[in-house]
C-alpha positions as CSV (number, residue, x, y, z in Angstrom):
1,X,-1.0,15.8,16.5
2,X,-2.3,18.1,13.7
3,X,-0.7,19.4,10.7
4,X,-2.8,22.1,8.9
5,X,-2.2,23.3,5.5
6,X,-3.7,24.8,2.4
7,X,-4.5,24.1,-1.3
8,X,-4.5,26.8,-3.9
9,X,-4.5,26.6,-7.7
10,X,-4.1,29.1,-10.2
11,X,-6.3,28.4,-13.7
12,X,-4.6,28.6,-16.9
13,X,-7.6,29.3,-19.9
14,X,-6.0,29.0,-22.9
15,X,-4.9,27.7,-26.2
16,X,-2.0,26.0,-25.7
17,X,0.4,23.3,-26.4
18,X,2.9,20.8,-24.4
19,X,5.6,23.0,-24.7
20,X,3.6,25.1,-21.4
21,X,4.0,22.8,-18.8
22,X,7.5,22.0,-19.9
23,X,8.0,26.0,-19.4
24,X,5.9,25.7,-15.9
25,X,8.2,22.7,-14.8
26,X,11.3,24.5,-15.6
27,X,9.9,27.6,-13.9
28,X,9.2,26.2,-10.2
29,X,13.2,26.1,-9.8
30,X,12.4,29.8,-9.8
31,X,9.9,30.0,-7.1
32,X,12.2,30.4,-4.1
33,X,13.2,33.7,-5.9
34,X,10.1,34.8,-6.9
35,X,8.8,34.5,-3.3
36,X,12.0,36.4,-1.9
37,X,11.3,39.2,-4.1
38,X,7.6,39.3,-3.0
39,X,8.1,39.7,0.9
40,X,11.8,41.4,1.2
41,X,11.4,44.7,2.4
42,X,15.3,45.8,2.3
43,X,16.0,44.3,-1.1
44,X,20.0,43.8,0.3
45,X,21.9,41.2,-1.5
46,X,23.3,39.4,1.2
47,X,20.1,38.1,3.7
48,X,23.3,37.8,6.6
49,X,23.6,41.3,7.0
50,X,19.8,42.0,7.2
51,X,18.8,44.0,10.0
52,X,15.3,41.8,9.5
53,X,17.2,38.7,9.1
54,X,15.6,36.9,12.1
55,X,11.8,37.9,11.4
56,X,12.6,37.5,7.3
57,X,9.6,35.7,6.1
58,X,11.9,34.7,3.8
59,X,14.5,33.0,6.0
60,X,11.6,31.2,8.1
61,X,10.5,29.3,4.8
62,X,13.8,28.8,3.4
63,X,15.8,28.7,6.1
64,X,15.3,25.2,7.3
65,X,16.3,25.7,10.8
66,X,17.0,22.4,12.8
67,X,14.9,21.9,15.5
68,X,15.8,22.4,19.2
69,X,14.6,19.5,19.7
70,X,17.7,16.8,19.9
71,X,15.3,14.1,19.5
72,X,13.3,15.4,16.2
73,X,16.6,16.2,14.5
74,X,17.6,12.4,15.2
75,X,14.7,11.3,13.5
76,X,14.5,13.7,10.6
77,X,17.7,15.8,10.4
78,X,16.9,18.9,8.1
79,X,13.3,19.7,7.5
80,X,11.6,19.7,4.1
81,X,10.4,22.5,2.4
82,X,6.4,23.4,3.8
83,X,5.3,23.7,0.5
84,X,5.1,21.6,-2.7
85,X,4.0,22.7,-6.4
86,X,2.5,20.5,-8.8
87,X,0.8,20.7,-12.3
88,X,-2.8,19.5,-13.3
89,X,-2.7,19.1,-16.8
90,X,-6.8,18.6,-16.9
91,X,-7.2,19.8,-20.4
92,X,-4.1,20.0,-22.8
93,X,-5.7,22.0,-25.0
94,X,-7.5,25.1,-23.3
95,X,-7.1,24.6,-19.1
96,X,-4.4,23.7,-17.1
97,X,-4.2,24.1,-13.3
98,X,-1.0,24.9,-11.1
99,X,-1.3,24.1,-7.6
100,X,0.6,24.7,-4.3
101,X,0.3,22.9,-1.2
102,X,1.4,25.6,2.0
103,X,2.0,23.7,5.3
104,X,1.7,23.9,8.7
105,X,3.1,27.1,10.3
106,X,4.4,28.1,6.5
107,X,0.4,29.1,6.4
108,X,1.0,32.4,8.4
109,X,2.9,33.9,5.3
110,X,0.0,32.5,2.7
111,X,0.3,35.9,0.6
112,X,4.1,36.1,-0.2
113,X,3.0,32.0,-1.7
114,X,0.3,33.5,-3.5
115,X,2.4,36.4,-4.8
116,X,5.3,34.0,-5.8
117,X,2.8,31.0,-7.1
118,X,1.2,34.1,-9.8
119,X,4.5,35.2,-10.5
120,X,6.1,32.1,-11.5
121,X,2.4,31.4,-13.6
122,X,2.7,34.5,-15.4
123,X,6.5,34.4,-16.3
124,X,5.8,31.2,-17.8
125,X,2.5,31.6,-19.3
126,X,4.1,34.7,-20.9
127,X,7.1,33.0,-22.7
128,X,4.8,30.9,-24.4
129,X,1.3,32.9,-25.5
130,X,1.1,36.4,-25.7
131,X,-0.7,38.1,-22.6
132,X,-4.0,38.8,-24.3
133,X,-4.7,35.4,-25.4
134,X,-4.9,33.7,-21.3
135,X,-6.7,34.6,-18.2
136,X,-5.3,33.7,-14.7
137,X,-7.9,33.0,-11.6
138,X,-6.6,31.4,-8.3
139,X,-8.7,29.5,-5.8
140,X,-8.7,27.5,-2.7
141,X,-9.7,23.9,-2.4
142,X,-11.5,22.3,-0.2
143,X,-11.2,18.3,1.1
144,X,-13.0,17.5,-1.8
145,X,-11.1,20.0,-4.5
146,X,-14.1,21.9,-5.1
147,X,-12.9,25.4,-5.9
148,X,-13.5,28.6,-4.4
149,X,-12.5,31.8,-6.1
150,X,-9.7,33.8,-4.3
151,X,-11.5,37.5,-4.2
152,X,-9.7,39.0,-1.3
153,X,-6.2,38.8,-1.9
154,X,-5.8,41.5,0.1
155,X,-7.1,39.6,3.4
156,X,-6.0,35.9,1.9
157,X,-4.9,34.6,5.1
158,X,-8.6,35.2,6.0
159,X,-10.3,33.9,3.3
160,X,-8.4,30.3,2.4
161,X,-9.4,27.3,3.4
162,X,-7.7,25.6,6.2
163,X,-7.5,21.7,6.0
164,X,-6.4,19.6,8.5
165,X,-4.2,16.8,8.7
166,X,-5.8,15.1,11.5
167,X,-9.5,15.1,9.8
168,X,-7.7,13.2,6.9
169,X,-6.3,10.6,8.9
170,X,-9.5,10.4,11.5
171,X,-12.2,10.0,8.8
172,X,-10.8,8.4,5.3
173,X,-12.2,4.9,5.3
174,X,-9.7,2.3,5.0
175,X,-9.3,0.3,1.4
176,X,-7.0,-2.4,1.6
177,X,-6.8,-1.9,-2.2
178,X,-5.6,1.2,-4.0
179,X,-4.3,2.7,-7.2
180,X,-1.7,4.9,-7.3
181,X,-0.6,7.3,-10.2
182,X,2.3,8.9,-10.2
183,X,2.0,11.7,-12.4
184,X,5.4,13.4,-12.0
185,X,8.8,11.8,-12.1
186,X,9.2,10.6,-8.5
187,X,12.9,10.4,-7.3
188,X,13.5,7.9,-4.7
189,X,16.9,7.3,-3.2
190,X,17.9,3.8,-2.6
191,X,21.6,3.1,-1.4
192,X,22.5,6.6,-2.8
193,X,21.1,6.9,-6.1
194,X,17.5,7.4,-7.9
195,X,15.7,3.8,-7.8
196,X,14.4,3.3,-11.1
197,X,11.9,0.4,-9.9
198,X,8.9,0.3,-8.1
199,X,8.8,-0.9,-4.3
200,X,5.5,-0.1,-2.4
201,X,7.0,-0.6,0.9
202,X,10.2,2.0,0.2
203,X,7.4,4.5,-1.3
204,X,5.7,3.8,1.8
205,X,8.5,4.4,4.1
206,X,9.1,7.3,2.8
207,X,6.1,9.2,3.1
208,X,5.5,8.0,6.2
209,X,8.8,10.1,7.2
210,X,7.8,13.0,4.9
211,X,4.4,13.5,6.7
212,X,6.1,12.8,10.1
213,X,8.8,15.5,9.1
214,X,6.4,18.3,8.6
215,X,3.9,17.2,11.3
216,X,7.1,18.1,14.0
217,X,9.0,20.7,12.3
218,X,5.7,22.7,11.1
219,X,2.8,21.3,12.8
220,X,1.6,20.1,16.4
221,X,4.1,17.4,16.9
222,X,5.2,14.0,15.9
223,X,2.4,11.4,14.1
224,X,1.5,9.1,17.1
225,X,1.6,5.6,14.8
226,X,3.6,2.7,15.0
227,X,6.2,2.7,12.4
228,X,7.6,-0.4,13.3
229,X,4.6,-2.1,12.8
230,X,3.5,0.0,9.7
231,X,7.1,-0.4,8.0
232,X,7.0,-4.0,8.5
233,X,3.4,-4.6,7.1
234,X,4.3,-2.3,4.0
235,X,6.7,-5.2,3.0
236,X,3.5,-7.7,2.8
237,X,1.7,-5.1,-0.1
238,X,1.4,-6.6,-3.6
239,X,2.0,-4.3,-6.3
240,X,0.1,-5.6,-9.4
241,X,-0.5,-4.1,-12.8
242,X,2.4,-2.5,-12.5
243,X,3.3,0.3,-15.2
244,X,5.3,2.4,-13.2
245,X,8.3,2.7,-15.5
246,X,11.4,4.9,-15.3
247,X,11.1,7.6,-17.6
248,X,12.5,10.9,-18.9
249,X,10.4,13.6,-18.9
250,X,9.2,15.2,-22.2
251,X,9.4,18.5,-20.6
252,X,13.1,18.2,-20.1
253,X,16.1,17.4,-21.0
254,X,18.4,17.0,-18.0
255,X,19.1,13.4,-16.7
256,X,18.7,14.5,-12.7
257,X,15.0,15.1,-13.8
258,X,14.1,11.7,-14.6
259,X,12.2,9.2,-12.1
260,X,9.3,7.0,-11.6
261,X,6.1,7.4,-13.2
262,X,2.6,5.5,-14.4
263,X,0.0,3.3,-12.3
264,X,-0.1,0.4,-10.1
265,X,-2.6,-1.4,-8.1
266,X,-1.5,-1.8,-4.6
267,X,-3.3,-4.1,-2.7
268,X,-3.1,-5.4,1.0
269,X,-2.6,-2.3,2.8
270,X,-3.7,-2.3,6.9
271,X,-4.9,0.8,8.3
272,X,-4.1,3.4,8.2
273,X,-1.5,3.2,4.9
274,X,-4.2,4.5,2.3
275,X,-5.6,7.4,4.8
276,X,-1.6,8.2,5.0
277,X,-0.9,7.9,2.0
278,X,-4.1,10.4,0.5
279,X,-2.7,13.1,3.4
280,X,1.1,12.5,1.9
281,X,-0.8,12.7,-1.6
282,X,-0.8,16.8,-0.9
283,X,2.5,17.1,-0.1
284,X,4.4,15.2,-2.9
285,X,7.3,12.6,-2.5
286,X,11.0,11.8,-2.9
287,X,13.4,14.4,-3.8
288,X,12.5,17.9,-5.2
289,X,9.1,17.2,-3.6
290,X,8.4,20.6,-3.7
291,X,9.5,21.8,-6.9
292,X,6.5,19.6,-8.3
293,X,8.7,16.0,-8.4
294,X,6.9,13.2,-7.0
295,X,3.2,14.6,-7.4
296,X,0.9,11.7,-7.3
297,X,-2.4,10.3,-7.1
298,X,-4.7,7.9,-4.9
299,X,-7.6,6.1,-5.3
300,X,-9.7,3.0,-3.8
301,X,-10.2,0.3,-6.1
């Protein structure tokens, strides 16, 4: 198995308030738009009667085709989206960093994200300060989230860096203690609504089947682990000092944005949870993953 993707963020310098990433929140529901609008070459209404339909960069992202594959649609059904937004607040008052995670095959069409990801940015960005008092710069990160400056949009495919899924999972060294921060509301659904407690092993489960999802729909294949045996053992992990709470965001109003958020120390994990969980780290969890719910943190204690 491998599952490749790629991590860019686009700088914010500015002064600005709260009210920004509140605008920036609200402005990712936008995104699938703003990326239609950078790759369609026809500009129809209706995708359906596109003579480009099948080839539609477009459709391929959004399209969420089922597999052919009977026995990956058993175990995951539709396919998430291969690509998930989040917002690093790193300095409320003059820089703030939106990132994108692009996954798997979803890499081959890393300029219509870029396009759509600045897009979104400046829309925002504008709404709140007026155009002369921000700059914009976009980079790729590396494994370590060191930066490098995006020059040749022109030739981006060429000139991101590619991680790799595998590499992640191969060569994190195991903690059997961690702390997790969730930064954005995360939405869990347990017997058909939004939990609004903290369970390790459910938040576990789950992004044990999000990374499995986009490993077969848009990688190499299925994660070879035992999920039995990893499901099971999740149960046995302790959450202490738990201030995960659920909360309403500030940044919104509407009740389906609420979910899970603060800290917790997890401890008692086998390997590998914590090397699965840093890889599922990049691409979000729960529902409206990748619309920039669910974006989280993990660290050894």
């Amino acid at each position: 198995m491998d599952l490749d993707f790629v991590r860019i963020e686009c700088d914010i310098v500015a002064d600005y308030s709260a009210q920004l990433i509140a605008v920036l929140y609200n402005e990712f529901r936008n995104f699938e738009l703003q990326f239609k609008s950078s790759c369609c070459k026809t500009l129809q209404e209706s995708c359906n009667i596109c003579s480009l339909h099948d080839s539609c960069p477009y459709r391929i992202v959004f399209g969420q085709q089922l597999s052919p594959d009977p026995e990956i649609v058993r175990l995951h059904q539709k396919p998430s989206l291969p690509f998930s937004l989040y917002i690093n607040d790193i300095d409320c008052s003059s820089l703030c960093a939106v990132g994108m995670v692009v996954v798997g095959s979803a890499v081959n069409y890393i300029e219509f994200f870029h396009t759509a990801l600045l897009r979104v940015v400046e829309t925002a960005v504008r709404t709140v300060i007026p155009p002369s008092k921000f700059t914009l710069r976009s980079y790729s990160l590396d494994y370590q989230g060191v930066r490098h400056e995006i020059s040749h949009v022109a030739a981006l495919l060429e000139s991101v860096i590619l991680l790799s899924g595998q590499h992640i999972l191969q060569n994190t060294v195991h903690s059997n203690a961690v702390r997790l921060s969730l930064i954005s509301p995360l939405r869990l659904i347990s017997n058909g609504s939004i939990s609004h407690s903290f369970d390790f092993s459910m938040f576990f489960r789950s992004q044990l089947r999000r990374c499995s999802s986009l490993s077969a729909y848009y990688g190499a294949g299925e994660l070879d682990l035992d999920f039995t045996g990893l499901s099971l053992a999740a149960q046995g992990v302790a959450a202490l000092e738990d201030e995960i709470h659920y909360t309403q965001p500030p940044w919104t109003k509407r009740l389906n944005r609420a979910g899970l958020t603060g800290t917790a120390d997890c401890v008692g994990l086998v390997e590998p949870m914590f090397s699965l969980l840093l890889l599922g780290s990049y691409f979000n969890a729960g529902k409206g993953a990748a619309f920039g719910s669910g974006y989280y943190r993990i660290e050894v204690l």
